[in-house]
C-alpha positions in Angstrom: 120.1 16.3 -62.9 117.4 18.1 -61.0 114.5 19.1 -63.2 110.8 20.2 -62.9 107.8 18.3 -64.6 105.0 20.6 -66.0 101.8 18.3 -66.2 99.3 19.3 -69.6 96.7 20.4 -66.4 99.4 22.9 -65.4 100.8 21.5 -62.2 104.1 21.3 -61.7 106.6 19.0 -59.8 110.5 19.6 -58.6 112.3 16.1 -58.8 115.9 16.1 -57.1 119.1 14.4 -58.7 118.3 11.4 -56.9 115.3 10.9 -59.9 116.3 9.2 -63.3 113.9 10.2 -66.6 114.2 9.1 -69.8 112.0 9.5 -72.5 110.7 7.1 -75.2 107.9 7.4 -77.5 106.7 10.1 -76.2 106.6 8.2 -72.7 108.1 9.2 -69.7 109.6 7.1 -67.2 110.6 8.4 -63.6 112.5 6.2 -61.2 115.4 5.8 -58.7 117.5 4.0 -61.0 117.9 4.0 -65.0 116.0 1.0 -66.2 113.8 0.1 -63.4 111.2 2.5 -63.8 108.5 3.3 -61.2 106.2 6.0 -62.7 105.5 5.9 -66.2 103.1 9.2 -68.6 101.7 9.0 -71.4 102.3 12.0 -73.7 99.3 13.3 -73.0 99.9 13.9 -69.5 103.0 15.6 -69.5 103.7 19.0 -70.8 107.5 20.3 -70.4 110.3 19.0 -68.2 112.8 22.2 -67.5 116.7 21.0 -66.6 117.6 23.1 -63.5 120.1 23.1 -61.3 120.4 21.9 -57.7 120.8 24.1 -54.5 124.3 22.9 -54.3 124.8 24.6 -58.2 123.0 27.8 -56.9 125.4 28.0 -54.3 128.0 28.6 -56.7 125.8 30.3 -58.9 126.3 32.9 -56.8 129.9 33.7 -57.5 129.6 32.5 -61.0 126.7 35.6 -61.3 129.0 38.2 -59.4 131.9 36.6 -62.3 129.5 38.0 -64.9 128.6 41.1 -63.1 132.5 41.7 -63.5 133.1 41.1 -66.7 130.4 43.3 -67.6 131.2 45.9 -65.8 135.1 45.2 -67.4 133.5 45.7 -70.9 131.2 48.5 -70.3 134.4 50.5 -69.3 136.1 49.1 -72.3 133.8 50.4 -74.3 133.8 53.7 -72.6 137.2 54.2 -73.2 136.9 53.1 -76.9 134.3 55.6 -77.6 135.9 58.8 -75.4 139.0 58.0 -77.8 142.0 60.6 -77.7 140.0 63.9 -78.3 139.7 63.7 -82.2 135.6 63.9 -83.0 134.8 63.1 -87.0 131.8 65.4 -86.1 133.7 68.8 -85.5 134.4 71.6 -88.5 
């Protein structure tokens, strides 16, 4: 899974899904493959690493996002409905 690596100076890195992590102890490891690691930071070196999503996943984020826009939209006019009711108001004498 893609992710990006905030160092504890701040900078930040973009690793693709081609780059295994794991952590242990506090360490991480970076490589190419699980096990064989090539890049290894101490605790103190490493601030946050942030799951994202690829470009492929963005692509289709796309839809997913106008998915929600509907379905929003769906419930707002739900709601609307709901709340017009049939013409009886509790708040008229």
């Amino acid at each position: 899974m893609a992710f990006k690596l905030t160092y504890s100076d701040g900078q930040e890195s973009q690793y693709d899904d081609d780059t295994v992590w794991e952590v242990e102890n506090g360490v991480l490891k970076l490589g190419k493959k699980e096990g064989t690691w090539s890049v290894l930071l101490s605790p103190s070196h490493w601030a946050v690493i942030e799951l994202g999503r690829t470009a492929s996943d963005e692509k289709d984020g796309d839809s997913d996002s106008k998915d929600a826009k509907k379905d929003s939209d769906e419930d707002a006019e739900k709601d609307f409905e709901e709340d017009s009711g049939d013409g009886d108001s509790k708040d008229e004498d």
